[in-house]
C-alpha positions as CSV (number, residue, x, y, z in Angstrom):
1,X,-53.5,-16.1,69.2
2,X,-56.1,-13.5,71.1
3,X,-59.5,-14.2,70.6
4,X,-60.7,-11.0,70.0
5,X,-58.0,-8.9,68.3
6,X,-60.1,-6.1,68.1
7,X,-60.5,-6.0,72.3
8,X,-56.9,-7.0,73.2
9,X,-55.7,-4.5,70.9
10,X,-58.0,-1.8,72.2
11,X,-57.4,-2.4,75.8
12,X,-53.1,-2.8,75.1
13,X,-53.8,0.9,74.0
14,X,-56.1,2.1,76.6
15,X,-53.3,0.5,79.4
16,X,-50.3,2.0,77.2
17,X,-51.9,5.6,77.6
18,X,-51.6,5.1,81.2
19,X,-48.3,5.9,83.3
20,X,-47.3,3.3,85.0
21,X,-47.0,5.0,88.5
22,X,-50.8,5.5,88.1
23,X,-52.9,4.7,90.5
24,X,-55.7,2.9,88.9
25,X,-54.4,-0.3,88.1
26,X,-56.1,-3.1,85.3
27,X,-56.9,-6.5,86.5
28,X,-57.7,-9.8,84.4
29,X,-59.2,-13.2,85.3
30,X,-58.0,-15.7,83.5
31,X,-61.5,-17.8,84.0
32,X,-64.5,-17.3,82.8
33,X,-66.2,-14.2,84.4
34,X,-69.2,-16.5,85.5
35,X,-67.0,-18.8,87.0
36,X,-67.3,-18.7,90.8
37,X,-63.8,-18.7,91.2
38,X,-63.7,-15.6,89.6
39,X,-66.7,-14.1,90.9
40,X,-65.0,-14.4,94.6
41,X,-62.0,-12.4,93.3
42,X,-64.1,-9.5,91.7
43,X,-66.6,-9.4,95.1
44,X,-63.6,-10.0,97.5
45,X,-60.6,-8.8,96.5
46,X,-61.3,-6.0,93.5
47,X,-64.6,-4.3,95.3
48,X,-62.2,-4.1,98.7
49,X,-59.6,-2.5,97.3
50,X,-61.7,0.1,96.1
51,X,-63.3,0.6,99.5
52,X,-59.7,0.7,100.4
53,X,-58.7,3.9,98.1
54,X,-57.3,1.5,95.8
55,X,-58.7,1.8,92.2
56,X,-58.1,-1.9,90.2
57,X,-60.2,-2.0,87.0
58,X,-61.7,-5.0,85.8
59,X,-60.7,-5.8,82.6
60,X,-62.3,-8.6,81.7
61,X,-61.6,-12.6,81.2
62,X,-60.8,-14.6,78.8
63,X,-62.2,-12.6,75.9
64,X,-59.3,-10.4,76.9
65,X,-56.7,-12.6,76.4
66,X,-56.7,-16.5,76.2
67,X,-56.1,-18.2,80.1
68,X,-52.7,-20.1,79.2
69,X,-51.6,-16.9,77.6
70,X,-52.4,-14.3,80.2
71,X,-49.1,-15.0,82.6
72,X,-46.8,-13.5,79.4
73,X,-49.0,-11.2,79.0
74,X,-48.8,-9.9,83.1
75,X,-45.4,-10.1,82.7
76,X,-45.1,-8.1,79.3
77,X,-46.9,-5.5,81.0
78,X,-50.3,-5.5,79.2
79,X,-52.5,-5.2,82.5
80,X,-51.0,-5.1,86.2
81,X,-53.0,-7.7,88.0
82,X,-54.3,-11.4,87.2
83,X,-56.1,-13.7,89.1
84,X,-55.6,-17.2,87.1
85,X,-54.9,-20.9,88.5
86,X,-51.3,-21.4,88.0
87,X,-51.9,-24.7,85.9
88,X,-52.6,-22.4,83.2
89,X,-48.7,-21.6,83.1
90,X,-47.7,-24.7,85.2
91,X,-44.7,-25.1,82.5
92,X,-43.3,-21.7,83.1
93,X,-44.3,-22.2,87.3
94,X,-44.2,-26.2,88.3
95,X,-44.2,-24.6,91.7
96,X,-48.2,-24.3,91.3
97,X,-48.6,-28.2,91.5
98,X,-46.7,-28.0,94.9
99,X,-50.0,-25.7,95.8
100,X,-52.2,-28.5,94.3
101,X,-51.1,-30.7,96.4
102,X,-50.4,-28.9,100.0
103,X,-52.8,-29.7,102.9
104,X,-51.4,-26.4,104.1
105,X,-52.9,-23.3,104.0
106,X,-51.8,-20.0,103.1
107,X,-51.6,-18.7,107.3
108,X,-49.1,-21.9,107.3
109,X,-46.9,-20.6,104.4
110,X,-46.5,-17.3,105.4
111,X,-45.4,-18.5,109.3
112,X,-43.3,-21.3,107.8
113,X,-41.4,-19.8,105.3
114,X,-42.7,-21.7,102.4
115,X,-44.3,-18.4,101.3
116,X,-41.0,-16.6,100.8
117,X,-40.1,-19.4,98.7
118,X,-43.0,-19.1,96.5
119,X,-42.5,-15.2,96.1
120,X,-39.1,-16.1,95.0
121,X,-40.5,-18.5,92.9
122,X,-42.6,-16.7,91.2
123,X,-40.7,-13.6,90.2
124,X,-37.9,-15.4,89.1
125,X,-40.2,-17.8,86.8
126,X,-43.0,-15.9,86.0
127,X,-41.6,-12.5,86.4
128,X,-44.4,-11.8,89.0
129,X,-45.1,-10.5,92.2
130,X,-47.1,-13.3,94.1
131,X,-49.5,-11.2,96.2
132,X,-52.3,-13.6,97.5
133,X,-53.7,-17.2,97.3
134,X,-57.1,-17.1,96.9
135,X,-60.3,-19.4,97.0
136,X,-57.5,-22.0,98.8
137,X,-59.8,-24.7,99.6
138,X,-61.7,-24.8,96.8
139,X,-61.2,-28.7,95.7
140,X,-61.6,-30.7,92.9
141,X,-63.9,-33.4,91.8
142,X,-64.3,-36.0,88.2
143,X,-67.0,-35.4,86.1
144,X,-67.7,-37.8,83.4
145,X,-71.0,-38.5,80.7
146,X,-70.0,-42.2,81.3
147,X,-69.9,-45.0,83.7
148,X,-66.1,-45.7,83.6
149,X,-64.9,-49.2,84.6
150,X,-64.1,-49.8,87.8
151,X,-60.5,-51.5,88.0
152,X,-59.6,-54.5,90.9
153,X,-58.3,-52.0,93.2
154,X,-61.8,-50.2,93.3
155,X,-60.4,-46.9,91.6
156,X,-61.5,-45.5,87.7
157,X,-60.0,-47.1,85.0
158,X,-59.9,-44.1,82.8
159,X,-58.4,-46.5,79.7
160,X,-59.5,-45.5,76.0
161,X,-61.8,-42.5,78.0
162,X,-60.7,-38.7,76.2
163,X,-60.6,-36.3,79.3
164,X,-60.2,-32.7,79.0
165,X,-57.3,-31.8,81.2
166,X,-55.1,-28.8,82.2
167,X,-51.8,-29.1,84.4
168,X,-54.5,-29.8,87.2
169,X,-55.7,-32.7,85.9
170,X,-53.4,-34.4,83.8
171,X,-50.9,-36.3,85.9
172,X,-54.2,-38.0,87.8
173,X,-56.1,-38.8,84.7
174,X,-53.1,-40.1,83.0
175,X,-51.7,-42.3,85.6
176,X,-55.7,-43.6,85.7
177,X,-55.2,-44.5,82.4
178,X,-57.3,-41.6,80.3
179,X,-55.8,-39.8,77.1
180,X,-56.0,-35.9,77.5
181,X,-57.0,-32.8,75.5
182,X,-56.7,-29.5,76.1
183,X,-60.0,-27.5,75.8
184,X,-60.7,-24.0,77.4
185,X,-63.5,-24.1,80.4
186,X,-65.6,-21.9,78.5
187,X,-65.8,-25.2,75.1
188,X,-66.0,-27.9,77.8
189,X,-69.7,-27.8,77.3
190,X,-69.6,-28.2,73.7
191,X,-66.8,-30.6,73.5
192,X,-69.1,-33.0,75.9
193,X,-72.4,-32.7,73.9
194,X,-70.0,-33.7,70.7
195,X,-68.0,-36.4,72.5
196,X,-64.9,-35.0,71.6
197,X,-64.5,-35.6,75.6
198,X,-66.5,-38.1,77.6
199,X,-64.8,-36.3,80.8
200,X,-62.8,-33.9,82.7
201,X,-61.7,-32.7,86.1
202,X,-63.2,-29.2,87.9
203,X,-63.4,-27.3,90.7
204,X,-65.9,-28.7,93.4
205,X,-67.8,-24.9,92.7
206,X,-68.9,-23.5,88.8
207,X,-70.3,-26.2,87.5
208,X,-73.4,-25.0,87.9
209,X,-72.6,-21.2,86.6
210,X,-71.2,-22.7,83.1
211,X,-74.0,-25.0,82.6
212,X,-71.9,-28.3,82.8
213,X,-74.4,-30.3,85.1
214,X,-76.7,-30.2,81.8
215,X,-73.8,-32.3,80.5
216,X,-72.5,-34.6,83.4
217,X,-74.2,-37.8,84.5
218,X,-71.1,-38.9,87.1
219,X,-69.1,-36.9,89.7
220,X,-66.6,-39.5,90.9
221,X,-65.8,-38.9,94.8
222,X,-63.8,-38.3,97.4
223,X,-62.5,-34.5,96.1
224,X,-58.9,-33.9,96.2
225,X,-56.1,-30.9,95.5
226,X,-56.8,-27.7,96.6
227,X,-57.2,-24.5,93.8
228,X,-54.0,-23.0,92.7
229,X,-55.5,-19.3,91.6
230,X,-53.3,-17.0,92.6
231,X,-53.3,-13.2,92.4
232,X,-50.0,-12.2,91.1
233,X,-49.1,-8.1,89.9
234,X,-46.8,-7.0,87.1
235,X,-43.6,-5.7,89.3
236,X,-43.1,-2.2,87.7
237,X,-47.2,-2.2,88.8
238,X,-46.1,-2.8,92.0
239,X,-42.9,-0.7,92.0
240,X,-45.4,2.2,90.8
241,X,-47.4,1.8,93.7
242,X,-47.2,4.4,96.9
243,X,-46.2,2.6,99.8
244,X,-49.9,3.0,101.4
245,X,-51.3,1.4,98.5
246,X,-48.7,-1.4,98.9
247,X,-49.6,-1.8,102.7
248,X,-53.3,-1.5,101.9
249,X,-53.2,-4.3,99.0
250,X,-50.7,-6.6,101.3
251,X,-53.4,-6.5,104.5
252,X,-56.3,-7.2,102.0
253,X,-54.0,-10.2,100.8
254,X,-53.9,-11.9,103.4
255,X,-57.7,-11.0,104.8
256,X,-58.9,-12.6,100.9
257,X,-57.2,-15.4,101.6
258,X,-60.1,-16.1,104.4
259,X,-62.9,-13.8,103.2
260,X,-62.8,-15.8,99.7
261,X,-62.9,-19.2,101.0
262,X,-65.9,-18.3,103.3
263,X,-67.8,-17.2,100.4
264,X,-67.2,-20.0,97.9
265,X,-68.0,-22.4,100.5
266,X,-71.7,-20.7,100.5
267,X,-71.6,-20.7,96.9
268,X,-70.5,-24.6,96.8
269,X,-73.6,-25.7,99.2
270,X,-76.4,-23.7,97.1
271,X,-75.1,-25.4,93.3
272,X,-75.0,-28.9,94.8
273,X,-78.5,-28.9,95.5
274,X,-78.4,-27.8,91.9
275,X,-76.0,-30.3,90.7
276,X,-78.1,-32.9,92.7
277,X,-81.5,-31.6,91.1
278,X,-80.2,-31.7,87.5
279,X,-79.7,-35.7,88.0
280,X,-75.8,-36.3,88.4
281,X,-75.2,-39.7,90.2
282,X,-71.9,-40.0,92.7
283,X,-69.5,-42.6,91.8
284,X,-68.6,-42.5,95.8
285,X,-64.9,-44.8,96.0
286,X,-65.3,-45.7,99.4
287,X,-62.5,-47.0,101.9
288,X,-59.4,-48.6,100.3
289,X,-60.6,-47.8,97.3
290,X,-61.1,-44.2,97.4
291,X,-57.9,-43.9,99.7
292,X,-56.3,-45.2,96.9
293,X,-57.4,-42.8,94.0
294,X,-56.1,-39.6,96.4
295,X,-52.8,-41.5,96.8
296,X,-52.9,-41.8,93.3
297,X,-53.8,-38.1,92.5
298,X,-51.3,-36.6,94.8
299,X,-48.3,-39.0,94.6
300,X,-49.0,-38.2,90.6
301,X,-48.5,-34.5,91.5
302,X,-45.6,-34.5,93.9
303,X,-43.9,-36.7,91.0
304,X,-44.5,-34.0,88.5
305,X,-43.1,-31.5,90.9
306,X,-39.8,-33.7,91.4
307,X,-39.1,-34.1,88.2
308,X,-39.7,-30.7,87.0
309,X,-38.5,-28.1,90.2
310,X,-35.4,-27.7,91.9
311,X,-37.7,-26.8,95.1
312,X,-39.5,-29.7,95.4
313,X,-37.1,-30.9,98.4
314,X,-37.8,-27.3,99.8
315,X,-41.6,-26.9,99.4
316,X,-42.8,-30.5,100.0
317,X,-42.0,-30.8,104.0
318,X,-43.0,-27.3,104.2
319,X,-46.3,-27.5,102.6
320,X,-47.7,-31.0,102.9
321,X,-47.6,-33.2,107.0
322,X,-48.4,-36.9,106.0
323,X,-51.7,-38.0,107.5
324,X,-53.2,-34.6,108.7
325,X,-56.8,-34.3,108.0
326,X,-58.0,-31.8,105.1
327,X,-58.4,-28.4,106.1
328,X,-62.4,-27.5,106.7
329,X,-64.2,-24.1,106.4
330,X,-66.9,-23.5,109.4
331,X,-69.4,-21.2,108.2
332,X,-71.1,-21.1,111.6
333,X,-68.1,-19.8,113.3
334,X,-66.5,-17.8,110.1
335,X,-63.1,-19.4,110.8
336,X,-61.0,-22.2,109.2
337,X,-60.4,-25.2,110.9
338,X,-56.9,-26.1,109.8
């Protein structure tokens, strides 16, 4: 059920009164506005495409319309463009655990062929056009208000410990032993102050932003996964579209997809002073032991995507090489380092 009725019921009429051919098109995020993650699509993708000639509104966030509701609502035709991590609909797209999981990057997937499978993908499953991947190598850390136990491998025993959990997080916090909830980002903070959840899993950026190192007393390390947002368009949108404004969004794409991870990188380094200011300790799982926990975490997500996509078999060789080192940003040279 929408949050605010009152909102999503004016903005359904405001995007109704528009032709769909127009050329101003509506965008959503389905994070938090404050969130970093979100921030880097509003600076480097929306403020672009104006430059550009073409005009995407901002919308709003989740006030618009809740996050694990807003892929229905793209494809109903509410707004034309979202920027939302695919483990918000990872039932209707199992595909997104696949990008979870990759140590490729985007530049890869469009040279290999993987990307063409993931366009396919996603219009057939979500009815959407997938456009661009952004914020790529943004990773993922735990974040807990308690010392967990430690088991005899080394790694988190997350047994009788309530985590708050999305598609992200589950199969790692699960196969660690935790039980999970689902709670919106923007009630994590709350949840934690009343217990209801003595953990959860986030992006390596935003913690600050919300106000969740207030909260946190343990950020278990090493990071793993990469971010799954994803800017996808309503297809009639797209179909509206002139075929400059098509080239024009396609060329941004792909530049976004290095311009955003630059930027959140920065972002990253100025809140962990922050984070590291405010008091949170690292749980740092060194040698076997932390090799262990990312086996864990990604052999937990592959298995999800086997069981649940006919193109695992397709997307796995293409998107994740066994033993190749995690991809890097260089912010003195302004490239990645793949």
């Amino acid at each position: 059920m929408f949050r605010t009725g009152f909102v999503v019921l004016a903005a359904a009429a405001t995007l109704a009164a528009v032709p769909a051919q127009a050329k101003d098109l509506g965008a959503v995020t389905a994070l938090q506005q404050t969130n970093t993650l979100a921030k880097s699509f509003l600076r480097n993708f929306l403020a672009p495409a104006k430059e550009m000639g073409v005009q995407i509104n901002n919308l709003g966030g989740q006030e618009v319309v809740p996050p694990r509701k807003a892929a229905n609502a793209l494809k109903r035709g509410q707004f034309d463009v979202l920027c939302a991590p695919t483990a918000y609909y990872i039932g209707t797209v199992p595909e997104g655990y696949a990008l979870l999981a990759a140590n490729q990057g985007p530049a890869a997937l469009r040279k290999n062929g993987a990307w063409e499978i993931l366009e396919e993908v996603y219009m057939k499953k979500a009815g959407a056009k997938l456009l661009a991947w952004g914020e790529n190598m943004t990773s993922y850390n735990t974040y807990l208000t308690i010392m967990p136990k430690i088991g005899p491998d080394g790694v988190p025993d997350l047994t009788g410990v309530k985590m708050r959990a999305t598609g992200t997080y589950r199969p790692l916090f699960r196969a660690l032993g935790g039980s999970t909830i689902n709670i919106k980002s923007s009630e994590i903070f709350t949840a934690m102050q009343r217990g209801t959840v003595q953990g959860f899993g986030f992006p390596d950026v935003s913690i600050v932003p919300l106000g969740l190192h207030k909260v946190v007393k343990y950020r278990v390390t090493p990071n793993y996964y990469q971010t799954n947002q994803v800017v996808t368009v309503n297809p009639t949108s797209w179909k509206g579209l002139s075929a400059d404004a098509k080239k024009k969004l396609s060329d941004l794409a792909v530049t976004y997809e290095t311009t955003s991870v630059q930027w959140v990188e920065t972002q990253r380094l100025k809140e962990e002073k922050q984070l590291m200011a405010a008091g949170v300790k690292d749980l740092e799982l060194k040698g076997d032991a932390g090799a262990k926990y990312l086996d864990i975490a990604h052999a937990a997500i592959w298995s999800e995507l086997k069981k649940r996509s006919e193109y695992h078999d397709k997307l796995k060789p293409l998107m994740y090489i066994a033993g190749k080192p995690n991809r890097q940003v260089d912010l003195g040279t302004k490239r990645l380092r793949q």
